[in-house]
MARTIGU-978420 format. One record per residue (C-alpha): residue in one letter; residue number from 0; y, z negated, x negated. Coordinates in Angstrom, 2 decimals. Last residue first. Layout:
N
  resn  resi       py       pz       px
     A   NUM        Y        Z        X
...
***
This chain:
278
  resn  resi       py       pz       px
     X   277    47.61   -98.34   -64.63
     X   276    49.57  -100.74   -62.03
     X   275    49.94  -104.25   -63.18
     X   274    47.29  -107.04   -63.21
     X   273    48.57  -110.15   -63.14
     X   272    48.54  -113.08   -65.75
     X   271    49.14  -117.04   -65.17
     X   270    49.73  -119.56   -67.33
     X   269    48.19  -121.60   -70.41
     X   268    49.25  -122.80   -73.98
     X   267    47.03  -125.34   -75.52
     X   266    48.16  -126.21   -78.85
     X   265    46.50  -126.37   -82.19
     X   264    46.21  -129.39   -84.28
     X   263    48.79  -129.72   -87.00
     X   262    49.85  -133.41   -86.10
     X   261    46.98  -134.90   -84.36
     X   260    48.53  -136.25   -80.77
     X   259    47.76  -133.43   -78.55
     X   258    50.61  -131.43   -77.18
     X   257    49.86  -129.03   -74.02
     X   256    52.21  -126.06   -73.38
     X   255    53.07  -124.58   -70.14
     X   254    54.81  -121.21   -70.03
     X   253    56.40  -119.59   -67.28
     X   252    58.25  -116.04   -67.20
     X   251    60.85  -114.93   -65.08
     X   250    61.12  -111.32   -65.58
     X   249    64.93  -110.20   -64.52
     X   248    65.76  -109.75   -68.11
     X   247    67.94  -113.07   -67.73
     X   246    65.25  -114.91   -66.64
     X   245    62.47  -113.95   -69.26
     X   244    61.60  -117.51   -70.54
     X   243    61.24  -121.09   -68.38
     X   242    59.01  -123.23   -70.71
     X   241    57.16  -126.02   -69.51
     X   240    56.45  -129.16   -72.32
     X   239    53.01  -131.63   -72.40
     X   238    52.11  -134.74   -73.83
     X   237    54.75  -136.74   -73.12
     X   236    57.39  -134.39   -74.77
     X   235    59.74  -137.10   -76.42
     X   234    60.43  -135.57   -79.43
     X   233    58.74  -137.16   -82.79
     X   232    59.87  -134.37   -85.31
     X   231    56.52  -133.03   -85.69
     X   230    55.52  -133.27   -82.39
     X   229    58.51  -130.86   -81.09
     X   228    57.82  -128.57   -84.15
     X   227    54.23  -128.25   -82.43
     X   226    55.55  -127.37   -79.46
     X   225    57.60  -124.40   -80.71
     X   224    54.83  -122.83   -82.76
     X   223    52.62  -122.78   -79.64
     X   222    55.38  -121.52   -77.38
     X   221    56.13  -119.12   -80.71
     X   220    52.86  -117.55   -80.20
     X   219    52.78  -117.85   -76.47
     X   218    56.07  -115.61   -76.09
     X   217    57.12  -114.50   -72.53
     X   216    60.27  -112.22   -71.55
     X   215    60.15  -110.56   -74.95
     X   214    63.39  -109.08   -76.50
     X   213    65.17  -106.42   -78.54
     X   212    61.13  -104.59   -79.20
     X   211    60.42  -102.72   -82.39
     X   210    57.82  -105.51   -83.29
     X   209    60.42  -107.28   -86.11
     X   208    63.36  -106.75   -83.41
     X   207    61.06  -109.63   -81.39
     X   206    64.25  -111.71   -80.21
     X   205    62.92  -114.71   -78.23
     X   204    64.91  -116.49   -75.16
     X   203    64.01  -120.05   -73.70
     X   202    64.89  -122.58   -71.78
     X   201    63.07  -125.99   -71.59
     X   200    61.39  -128.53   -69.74
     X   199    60.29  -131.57   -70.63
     X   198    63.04  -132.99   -72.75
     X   197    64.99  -132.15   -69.86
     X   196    67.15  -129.01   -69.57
     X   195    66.94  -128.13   -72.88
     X   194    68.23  -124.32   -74.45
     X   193    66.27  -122.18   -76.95
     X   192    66.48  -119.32   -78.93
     X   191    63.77  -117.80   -80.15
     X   190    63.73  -116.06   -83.16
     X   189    60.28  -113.68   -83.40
     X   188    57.72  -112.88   -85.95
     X   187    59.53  -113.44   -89.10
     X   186    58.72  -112.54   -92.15
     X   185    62.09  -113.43   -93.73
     X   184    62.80  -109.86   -94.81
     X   183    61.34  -108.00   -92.30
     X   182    63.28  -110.79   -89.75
     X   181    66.56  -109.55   -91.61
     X   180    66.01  -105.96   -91.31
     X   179    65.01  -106.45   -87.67
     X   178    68.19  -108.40   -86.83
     X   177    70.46  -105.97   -88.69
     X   176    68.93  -102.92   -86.64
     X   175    69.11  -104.50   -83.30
     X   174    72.32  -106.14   -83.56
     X   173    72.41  -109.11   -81.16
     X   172    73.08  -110.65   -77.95
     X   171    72.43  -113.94   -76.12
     X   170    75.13  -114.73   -73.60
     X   169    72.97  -116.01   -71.29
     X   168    71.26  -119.08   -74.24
     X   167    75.26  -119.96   -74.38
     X   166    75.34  -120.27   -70.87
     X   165    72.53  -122.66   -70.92
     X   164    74.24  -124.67   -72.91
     X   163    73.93  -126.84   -76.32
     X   162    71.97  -124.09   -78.12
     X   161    68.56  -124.63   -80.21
     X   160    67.61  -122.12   -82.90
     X   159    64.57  -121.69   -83.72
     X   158    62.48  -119.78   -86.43
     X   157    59.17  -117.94   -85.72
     X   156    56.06  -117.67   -88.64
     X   155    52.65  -116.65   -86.76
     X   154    49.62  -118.29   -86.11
     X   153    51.81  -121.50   -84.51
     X   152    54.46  -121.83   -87.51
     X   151    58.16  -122.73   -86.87
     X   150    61.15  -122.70   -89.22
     X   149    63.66  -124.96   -87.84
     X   148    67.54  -125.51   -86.77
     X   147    67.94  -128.39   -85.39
     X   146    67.22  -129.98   -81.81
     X   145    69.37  -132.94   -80.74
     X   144    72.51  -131.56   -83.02
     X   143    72.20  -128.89   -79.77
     X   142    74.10  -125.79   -81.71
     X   141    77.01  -123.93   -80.12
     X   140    79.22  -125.98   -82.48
     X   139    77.42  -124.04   -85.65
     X   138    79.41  -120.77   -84.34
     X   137    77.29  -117.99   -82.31
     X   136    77.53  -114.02   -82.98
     X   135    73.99  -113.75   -82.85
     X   134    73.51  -112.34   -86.36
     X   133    76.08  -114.35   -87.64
     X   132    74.12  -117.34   -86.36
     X   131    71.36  -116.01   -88.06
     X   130    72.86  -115.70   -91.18
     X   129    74.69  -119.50   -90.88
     X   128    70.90  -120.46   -90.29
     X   127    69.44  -118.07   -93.39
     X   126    72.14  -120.42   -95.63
     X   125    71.71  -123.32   -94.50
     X   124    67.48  -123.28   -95.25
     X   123    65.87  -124.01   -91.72
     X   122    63.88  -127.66   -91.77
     X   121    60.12  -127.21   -91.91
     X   120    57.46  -126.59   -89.28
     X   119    53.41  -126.18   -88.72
     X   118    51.39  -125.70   -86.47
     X   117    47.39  -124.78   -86.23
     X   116    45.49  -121.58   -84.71
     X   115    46.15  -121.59   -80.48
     X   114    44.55  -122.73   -78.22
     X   113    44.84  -120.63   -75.39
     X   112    44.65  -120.96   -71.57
     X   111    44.46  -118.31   -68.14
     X   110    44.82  -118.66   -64.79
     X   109    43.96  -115.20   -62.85
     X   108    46.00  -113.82   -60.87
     X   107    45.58  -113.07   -56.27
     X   106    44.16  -116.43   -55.72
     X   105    43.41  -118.39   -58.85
     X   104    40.48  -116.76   -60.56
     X   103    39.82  -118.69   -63.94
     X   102    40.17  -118.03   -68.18
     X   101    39.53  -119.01   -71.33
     X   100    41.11  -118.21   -74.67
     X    99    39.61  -119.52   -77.57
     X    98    40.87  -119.23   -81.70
     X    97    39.42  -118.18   -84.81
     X    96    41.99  -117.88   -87.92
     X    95    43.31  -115.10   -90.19
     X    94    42.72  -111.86   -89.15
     X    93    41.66  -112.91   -85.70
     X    92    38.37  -114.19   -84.27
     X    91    38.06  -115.17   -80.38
     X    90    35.82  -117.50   -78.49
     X    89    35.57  -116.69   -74.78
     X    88    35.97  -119.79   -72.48
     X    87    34.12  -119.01   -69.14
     X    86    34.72  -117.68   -65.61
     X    85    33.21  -114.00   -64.95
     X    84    31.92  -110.95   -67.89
     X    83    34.70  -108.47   -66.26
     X    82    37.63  -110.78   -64.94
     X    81    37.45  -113.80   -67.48
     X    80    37.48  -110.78   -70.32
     X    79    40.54  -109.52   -68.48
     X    78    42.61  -112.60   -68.04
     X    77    41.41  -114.21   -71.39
     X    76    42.89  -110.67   -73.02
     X    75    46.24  -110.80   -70.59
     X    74    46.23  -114.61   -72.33
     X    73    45.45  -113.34   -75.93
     X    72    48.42  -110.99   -74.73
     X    71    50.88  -113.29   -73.71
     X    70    50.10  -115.44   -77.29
     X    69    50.44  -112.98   -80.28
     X    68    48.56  -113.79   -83.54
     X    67    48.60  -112.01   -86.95
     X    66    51.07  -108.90   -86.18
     X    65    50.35  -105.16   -86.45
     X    64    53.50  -103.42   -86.68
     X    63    55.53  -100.36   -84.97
     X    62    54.77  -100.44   -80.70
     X    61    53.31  -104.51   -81.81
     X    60    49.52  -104.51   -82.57
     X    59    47.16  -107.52   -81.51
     X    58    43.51  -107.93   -83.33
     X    57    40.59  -109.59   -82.05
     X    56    37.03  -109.78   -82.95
     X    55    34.69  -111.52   -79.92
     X    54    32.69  -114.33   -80.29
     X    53    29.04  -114.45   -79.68
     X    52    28.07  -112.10   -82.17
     X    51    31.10  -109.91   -82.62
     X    50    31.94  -108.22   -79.45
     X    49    35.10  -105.44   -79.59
     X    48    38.44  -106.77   -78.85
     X    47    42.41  -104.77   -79.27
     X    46    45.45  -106.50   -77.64
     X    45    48.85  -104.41   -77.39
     X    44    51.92  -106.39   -77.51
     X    43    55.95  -105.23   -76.94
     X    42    54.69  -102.54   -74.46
     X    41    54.92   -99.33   -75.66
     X    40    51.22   -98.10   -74.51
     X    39    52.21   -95.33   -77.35
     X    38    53.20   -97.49   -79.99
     X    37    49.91  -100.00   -79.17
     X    36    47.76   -96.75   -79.26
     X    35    48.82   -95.42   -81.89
     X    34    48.92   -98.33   -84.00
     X    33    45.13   -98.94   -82.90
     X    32    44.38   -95.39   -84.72
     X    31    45.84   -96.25   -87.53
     X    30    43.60   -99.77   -87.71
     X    29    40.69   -97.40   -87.03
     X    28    39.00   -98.41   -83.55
     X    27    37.35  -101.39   -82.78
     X    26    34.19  -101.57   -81.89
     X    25    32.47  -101.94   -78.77
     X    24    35.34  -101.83   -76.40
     X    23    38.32  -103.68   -74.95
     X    22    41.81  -102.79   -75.08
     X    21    44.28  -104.95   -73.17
     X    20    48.20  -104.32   -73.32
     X    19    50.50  -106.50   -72.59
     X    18    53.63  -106.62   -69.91
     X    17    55.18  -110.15   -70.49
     X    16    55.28  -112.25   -67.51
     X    15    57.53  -111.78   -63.62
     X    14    56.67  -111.24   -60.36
     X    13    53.03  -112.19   -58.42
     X    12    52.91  -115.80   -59.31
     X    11    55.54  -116.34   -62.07
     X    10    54.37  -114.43   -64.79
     X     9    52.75  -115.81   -67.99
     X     8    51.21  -112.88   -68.47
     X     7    51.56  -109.20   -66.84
     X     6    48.24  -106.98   -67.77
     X     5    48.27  -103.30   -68.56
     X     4    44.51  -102.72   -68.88
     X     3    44.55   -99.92   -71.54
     X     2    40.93   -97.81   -71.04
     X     1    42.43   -95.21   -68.58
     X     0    44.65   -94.12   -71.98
***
């Protein structure tokens, strides 16, 4: 597959991101042939683009689903369309909205930004929460009262739970098969689990057991989802939140997330991206 860029995003310089895959060419390919591809690059995202007009058509497949909108690889995409047609913002069309990516050279990556399809978020039903904390193996007093439990909507549906300690983030663990029978069932994207340092800067850990994958050491989508909740509820984010993700799988990931004031509006979500080996 010499036409997969593998492309790290969100990584932290020259270590760390999410591994994505980039597929660019002048149409896309079969939807069964794009799951074939995407299972067999393996990584946890595989972008697919092919022109359309000005824009360019987008779709993203998981190793065993297509899903509607996934943020590390829009920014391996902006990475790789910045790198072959030069410095610019590239509009993109998904399923089910139209988004832009853009992206710059910055010494040995490329600095790439997203803004992402609209947020939304609602309170988490008691019941799927004491499910999920099940699930995790975590009581309700390992939950910040600061941050509740929410269902989360940035072009995808996530939920969130927030934990009072960074230890309890560590300890994160969870049946593979249950947790990706209970996402198919909720259709949800990812669970991310989050701890605060300040209310600026923030932990985080996402379980992706709905795309065949345990975990994902960057997640735009749900960074997106994520700080839109935060304006919804009033948080004191100042206009802008950085996410730490992928630390204790050994890929430190950063994530910076820019809040406008409109409630709904999309979020800018940029970083870095390196190439990896082919």
């Amino acid at each position: 597959m010499t036409n997969v860029l593998r492309i790290s995003a969100f990584s932290d310089g020259i270590r760390g991101g999410n591994p994505a895959g980039v597929w660019i060419g002048d149409a896309l390919p079969d939807a069964a042939k794009m799951q074939a591809i995407a299972t067999e690059v393996g990584f946890s995202e595989t972008a697919f683009a092919a022109p359309e007009g000005e824009a360019w058509r987008v779709r993203y497949f998981s190793p065993t689903m297509e899903v509607p909108f996934c943020g590390h690889a829009t920014i391996a995409l902006g990475a790789a369309l910045a790198h072959r047609f030069g410095e610019r913002t590239f509009e993109l069309h998904l399923n089910d909205a139209t988004i832009s990516v853009s992206g710059r050279r910055d010494g040995g990556t490329i600095a790439a930004a997203l803004q992402s399809p609209s947020t939304r978020s609602a309170p988490l039903d008691a019941s799927l929460r004491d499910e999920l904390l099940s699930l995790f193996g975590y009581a309700s007093s390992d939950l910040d009262p600061k941050l509740p439990p929410a269902k989360i909507h940035g072009g995808a549906d996530h939920v969130l739970l927030a934990l009072r300690s960074r230890e309890a983030l560590a300890r994160m663990a969870y049946d593979f098969e249950r947790g990706r029978a209970l996402m198919a069932r909720e259709g949800l994207i990812t669970i991310a689990l989050v701890s605060v340092e300040t209310p600026r800067l923030f932990h985080v850990r996402n379980a992706f057991a709905a795309g065949g994958v345990v975990e994902d050491p960057a997640t735009g989508a749900a960074a997106a989802a994520f700080a839109g909740h935060l304006r919804d509820i009033g948080w004191p984010h100042g206009g802008a939140i950085d996410i730490v993700q992928g630390e204790d799988m050994g890929a430190r990931s950063l994530i910076r997330a820019e809040i406008g004031p409109a409630k709904g509006s999309s979020i800018r979500v940029s970083g870095t991206a390196r190439f990896m080996e082919s």
